[in-house]
C-alpha positions in Angstrom: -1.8 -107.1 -64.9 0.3 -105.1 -67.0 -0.9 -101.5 -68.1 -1.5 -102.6 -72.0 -4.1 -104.6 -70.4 -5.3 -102.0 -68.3 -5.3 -99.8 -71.0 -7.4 -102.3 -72.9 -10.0 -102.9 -70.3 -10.9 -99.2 -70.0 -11.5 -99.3 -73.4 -13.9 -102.2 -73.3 -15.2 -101.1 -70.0 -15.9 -97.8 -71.5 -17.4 -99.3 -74.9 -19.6 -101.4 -72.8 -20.6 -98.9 -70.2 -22.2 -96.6 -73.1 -23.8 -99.2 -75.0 -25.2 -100.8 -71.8 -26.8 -97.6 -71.3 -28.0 -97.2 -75.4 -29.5 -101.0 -75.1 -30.9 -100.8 -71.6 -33.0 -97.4 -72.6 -34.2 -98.7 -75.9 -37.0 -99.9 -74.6 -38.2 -96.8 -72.5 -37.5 -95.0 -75.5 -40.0 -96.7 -78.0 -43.0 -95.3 -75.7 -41.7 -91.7 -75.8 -41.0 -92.1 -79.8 -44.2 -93.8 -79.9 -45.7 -90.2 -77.8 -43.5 -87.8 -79.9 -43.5 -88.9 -83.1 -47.5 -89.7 -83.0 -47.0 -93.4 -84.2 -48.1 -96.7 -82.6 -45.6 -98.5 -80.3 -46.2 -101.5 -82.8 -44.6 -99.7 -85.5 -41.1 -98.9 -83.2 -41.2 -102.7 -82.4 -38.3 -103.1 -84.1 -35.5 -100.9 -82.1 -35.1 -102.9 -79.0 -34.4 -106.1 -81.9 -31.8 -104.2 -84.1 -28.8 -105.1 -81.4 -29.9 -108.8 -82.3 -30.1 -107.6 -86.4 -26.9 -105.8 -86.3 -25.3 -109.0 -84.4 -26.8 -111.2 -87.2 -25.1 -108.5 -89.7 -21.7 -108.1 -88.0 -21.0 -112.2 -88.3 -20.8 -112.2 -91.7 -19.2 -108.9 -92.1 -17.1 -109.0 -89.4 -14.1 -111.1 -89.7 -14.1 -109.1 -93.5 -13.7 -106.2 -91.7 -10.9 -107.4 -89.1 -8.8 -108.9 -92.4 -8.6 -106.3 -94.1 -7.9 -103.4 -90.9 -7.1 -103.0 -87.6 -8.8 -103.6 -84.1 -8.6 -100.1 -83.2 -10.3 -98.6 -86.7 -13.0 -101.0 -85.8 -13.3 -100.1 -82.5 -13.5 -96.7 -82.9 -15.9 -97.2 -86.4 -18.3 -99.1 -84.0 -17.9 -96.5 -81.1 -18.6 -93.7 -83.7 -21.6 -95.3 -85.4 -22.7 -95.9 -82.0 -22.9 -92.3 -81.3 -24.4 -90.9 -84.2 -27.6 -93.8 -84.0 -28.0 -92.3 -80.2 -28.0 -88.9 -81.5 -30.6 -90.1 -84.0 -32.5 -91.4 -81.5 -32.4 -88.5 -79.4 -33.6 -85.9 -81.7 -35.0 -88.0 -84.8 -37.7 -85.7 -86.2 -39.7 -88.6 -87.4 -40.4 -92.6 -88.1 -37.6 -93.4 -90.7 -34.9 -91.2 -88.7 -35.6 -93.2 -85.3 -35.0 -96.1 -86.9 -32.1 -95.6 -88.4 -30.9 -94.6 -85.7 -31.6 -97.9 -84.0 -30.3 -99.5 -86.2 -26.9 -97.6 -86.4 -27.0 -99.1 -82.4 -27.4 -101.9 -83.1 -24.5 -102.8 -86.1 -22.2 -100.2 -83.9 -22.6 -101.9 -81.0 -22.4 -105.3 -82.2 -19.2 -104.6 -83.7 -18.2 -103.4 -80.1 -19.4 -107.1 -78.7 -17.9 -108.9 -81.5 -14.3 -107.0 -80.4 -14.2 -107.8 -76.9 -13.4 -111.3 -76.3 -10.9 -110.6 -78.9 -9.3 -107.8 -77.2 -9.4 -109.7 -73.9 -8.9 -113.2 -74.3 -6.0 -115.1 -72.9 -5.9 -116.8 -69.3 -8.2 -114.5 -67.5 -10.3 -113.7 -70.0 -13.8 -114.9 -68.3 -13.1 -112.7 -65.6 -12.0 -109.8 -67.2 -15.1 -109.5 -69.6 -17.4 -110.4 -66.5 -16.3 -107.1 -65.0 -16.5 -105.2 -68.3 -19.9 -106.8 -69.1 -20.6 -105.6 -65.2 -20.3 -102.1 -66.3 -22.7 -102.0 -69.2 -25.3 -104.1 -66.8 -25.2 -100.9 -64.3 -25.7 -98.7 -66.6 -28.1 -100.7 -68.4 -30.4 -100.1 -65.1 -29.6 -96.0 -65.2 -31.0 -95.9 -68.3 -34.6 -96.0 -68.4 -34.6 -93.8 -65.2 -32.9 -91.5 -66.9 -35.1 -91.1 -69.3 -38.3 -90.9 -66.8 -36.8 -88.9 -64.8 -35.9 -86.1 -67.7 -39.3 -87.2 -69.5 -41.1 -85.8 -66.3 -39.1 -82.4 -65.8 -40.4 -81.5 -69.7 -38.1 -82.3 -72.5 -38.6 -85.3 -73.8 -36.7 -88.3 -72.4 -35.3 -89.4 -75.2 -32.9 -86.6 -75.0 -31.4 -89.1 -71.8 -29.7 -91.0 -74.4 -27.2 -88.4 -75.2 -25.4 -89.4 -72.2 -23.8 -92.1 -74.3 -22.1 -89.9 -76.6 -19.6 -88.4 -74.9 -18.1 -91.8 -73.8 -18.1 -93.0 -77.3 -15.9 -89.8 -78.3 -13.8 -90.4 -75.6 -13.2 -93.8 -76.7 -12.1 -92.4 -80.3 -9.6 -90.5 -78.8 -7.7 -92.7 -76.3 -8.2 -96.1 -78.6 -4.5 -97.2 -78.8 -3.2 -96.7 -82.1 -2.6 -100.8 -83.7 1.3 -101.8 -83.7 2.4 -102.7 -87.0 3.4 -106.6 -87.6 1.0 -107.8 -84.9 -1.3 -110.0 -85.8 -4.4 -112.1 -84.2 -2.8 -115.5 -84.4 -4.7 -118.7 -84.6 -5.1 -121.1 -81.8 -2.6 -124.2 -81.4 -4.1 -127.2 -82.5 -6.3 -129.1 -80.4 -8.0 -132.8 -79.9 -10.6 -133.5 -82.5 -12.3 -132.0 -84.9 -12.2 -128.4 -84.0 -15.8 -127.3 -85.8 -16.7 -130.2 -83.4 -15.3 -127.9 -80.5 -16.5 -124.9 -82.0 -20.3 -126.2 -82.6 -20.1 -127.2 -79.0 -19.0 -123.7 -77.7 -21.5 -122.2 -80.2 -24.0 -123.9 -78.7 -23.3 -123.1 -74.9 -23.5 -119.2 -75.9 -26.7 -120.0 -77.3 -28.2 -121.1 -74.0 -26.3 -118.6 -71.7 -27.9 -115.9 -73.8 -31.5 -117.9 -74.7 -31.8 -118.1 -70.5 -30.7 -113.9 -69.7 -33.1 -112.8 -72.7 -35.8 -114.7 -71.4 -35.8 -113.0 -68.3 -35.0 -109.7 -69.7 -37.7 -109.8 -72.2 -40.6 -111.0 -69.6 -39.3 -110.5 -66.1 -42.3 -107.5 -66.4 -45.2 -109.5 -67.5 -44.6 -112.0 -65.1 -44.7 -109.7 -62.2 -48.2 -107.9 -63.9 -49.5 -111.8 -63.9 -48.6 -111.9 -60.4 -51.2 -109.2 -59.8 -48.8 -106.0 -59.2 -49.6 -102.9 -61.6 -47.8 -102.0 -64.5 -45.6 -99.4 -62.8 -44.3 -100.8 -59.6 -44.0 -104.6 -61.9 -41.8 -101.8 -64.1 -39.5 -100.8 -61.3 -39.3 -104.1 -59.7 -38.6 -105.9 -62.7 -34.9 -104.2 -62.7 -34.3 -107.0 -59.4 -33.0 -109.5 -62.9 -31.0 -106.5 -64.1 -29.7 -105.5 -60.3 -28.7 -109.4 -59.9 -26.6 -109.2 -63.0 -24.8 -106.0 -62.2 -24.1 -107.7 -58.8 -23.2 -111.1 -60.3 -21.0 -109.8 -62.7 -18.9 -107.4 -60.5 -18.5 -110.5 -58.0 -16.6 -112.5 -61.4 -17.2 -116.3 -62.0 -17.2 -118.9 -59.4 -14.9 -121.6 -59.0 -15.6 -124.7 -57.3 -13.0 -127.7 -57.3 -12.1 -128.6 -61.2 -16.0 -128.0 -62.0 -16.5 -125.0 -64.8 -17.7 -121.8 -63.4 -21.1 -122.4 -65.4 -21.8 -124.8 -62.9 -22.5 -122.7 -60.0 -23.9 -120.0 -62.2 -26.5 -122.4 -63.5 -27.3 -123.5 -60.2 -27.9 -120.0 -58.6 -29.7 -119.7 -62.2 -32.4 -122.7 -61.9 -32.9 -122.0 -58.2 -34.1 -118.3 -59.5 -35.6 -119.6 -62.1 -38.0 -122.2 -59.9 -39.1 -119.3 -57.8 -40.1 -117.1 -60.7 -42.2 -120.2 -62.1 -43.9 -121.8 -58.8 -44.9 -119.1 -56.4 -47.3 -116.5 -57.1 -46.6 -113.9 -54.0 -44.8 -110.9 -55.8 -42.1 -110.9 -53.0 -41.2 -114.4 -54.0 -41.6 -114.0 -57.9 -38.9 -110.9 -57.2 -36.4 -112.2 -55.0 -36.4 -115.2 -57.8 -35.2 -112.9 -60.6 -32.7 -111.2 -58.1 -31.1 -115.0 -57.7 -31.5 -115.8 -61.2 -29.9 -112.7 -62.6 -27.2 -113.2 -59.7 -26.7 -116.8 -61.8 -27.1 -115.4 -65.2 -24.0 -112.7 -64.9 -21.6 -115.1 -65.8 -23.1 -117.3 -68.2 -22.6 -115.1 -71.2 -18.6 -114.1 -70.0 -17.8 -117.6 -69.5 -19.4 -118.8 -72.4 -17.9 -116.8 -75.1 -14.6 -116.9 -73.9 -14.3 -120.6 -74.4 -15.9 -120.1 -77.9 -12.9 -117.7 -78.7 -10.1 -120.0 -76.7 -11.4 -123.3 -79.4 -7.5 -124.3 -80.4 -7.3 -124.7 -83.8 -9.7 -122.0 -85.6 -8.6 -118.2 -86.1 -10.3 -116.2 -83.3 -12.1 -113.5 -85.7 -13.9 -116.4 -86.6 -14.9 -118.0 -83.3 -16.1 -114.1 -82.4 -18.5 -114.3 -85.3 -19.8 -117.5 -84.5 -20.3 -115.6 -81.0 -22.1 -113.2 -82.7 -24.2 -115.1 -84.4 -25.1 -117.2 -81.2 -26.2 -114.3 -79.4 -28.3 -113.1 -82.1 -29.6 -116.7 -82.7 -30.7 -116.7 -79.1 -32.3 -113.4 -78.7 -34.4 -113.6 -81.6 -35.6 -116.9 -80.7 -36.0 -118.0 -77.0 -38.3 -114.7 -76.1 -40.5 -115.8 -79.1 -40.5 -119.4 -78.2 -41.4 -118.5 -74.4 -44.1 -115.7 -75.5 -45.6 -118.8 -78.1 -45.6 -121.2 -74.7 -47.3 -118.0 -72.7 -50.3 -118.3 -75.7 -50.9 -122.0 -74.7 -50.0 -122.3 -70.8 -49.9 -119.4 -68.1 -46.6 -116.9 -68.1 -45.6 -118.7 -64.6 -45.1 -122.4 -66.7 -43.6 -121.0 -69.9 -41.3 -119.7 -67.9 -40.5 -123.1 -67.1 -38.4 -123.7 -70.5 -35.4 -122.1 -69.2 -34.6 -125.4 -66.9 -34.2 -127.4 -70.2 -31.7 -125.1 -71.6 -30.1 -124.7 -68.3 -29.8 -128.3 -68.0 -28.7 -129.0 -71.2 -26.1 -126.5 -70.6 -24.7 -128.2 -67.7 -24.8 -131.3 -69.7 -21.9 -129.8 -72.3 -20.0 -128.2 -69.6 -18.8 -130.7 -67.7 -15.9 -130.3 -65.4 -13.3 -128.0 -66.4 -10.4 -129.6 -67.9 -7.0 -128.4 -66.3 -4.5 -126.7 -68.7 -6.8 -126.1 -71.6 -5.0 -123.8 -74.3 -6.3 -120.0 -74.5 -6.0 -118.3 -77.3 -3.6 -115.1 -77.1 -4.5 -111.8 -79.1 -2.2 -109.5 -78.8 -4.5 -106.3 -77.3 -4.9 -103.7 -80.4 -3.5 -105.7 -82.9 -3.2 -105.4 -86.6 -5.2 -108.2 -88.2 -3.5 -108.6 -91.9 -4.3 -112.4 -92.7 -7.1 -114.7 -93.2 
């Protein structure tokens, strides 16, 4: 690897690393808001959503913001409004502050996601974002005992989520300045209607993310319905989040000319059946371990074959990325949570086979020699 592409994954390592830690202590931190700020929980509902608003946000805007500047001015906008909504958070005197601050998360932070399968694509680029992504899922799991921990010594633990800033400044500084003339080129034409291709890859991210939200949404309740208390379902509901830190630093597996997904779903729907059929706790948590083991990949793999479609401009196969994740996060909690109202937690959980399946489905085996797309790391983006 040269060292303009190791230059380039410490800066999406580092990106990811801080707003793993931002989106994995949202949710601790709508209790304490909820304590400091005297207002209900119900009413702070919407921070953990805003990554999935500002995603939404970002694919419309996004490829406007890429034509018309650089990588690095984005990447350091997104870094810096980043910072500033975690400051926000940290010390927002009251309702309409916290929020905003959420929110400045959540559009900073989805213009971070939106950059990195641009800034790494190329031959390895499934594997490169798995280990970046494998950063922000460790410190994803810091986060909310960082902020119990500093919540029980007596300031509030809100104040945890400063830890973020620094990195983001950091960031700023060392962001590589963009090379005049470069430019994100398009793909080389492929078979077939490229949308076709494009829909298809779309779709995949869809279900990679629909099946990691699931478990990250209600990997807790369904260790409560398996009779453990709140706080020890809490801590042992990070075994989803510990299998995806683990997963992802392993990378993608390969088997023969199958896709990676293939393996990953597998370990997925094995974890996936334990969660839903057994009822002993042990069994319910070595289930999200596996699955989150299988999930790691899922999003990596996913979203780097979106960006490598031949034949569309990558800014735009990013968005569509975007827009897939957002699709998906919004949706397959609520559609399992609707399922819960009807059957128990243990059977709703049952829908993420289907998606699995169907993912397998438009996998397939991997096809040798398929084109990537090259972006030149930190480069200027000047035409549509």
């Amino acid at each position: 690897m040269s060292d303009s592409a190791r230059r380039v994954d410490l800066e999406v390592g580092l990106a990811l690393a801080a707003l793993g830690f931002l989106l994995g202590g949202m949710g601790a931190c709508v209790a304490v808001l909820a304590r400091d700020l005297d207002e209900p929980a119900s009413r702070l509902a919407l921070l953990p959503s805003a990554f999935a608003l500002g995603l939404l946000i970002v694919a419309f805007v996004g490829p406007v913001l890429l034509r018309t500047g650089r990588i690095t001015a984005v990447l350091r906008s997104g870094a810096l409004v980043c910072a500033l909504g975690a400051v926000l958070v940290a010390v927002a005197p009251g309702f309409i502050s916290a929020v905003g601050g959420g929110l400045l998360i959540g559009i900073g932070g989805a213009l971070l996601v939106l950059l990195a399968p641009l800034l790494l694509s190329g031959p390895t680029a499934a594997a490169r974002l798995t280990k970046v992504n494998a950063v922000g899922s460790a410190t994803g799991i810091l986060a909310p005992l960082a902020i119990g921990g500093l919540d029980s010594l007596g300031p509030t633990g809100r104040l945890a989520m400063l830890v973020a800033v620094p990195p983001f400044l950091v960031l700023i500084v060392i962001a590589a300045p963009a090379r005049a003339g470069e430019s994100l080129d398009p793909t080389p034409a492929g078979e077939g209607s490229p949308w076709l291709s494009a829909f298809r890859g779309w779709s995949r991210v869809v279900l990679a993310v629909a099946v990691e939200f699931c478990f990250v949404v209600w990997a807790v309740a369904r260790l409560v319905e398996a009779g453990l208390p709140i706080a020890i379902a809490a801590l042992l509901g990070s075994a989803f989040p510990i299998g995806m830190a683990v997963g992802r630093s392993i990378g993608p597996i390969h088997v023969r000319g199958w896709s990676p997904l293939v393996p990953a779903g597998l370990l997925a729907l094995s974890g996936s059946l334990l969660v839903s059929l057994f009822g002993a706790p042990a069994v319910v948590v070595a289930g999200l371990l596996l699955a989150g083991l299988g999930v790691a990949p899922l999003y990596p793999l996913t979203i780097a074959e979106l960006v490598a479609t031949p034949g569309i401009r990558p800014v735009r196969l990013a968005a569509l990325g975007a827009l897939a994740s957002a699709t998906a996060i919004l949706a397959a909690p609520t559609i399992l949570a609707a399922l819960a109202t009807v059957v128990e937690l243990s059977k709703a959980f049952l829908i993420t086979l289907p998606l699995l399946l169907v993912l397998f489905l438009i996998s397939g085996p991997l096809r040798p020699g398929r084109p990537q797309t090259a972006v030149r790391p930190q480069a200027e983006v000047g035409r549509p």
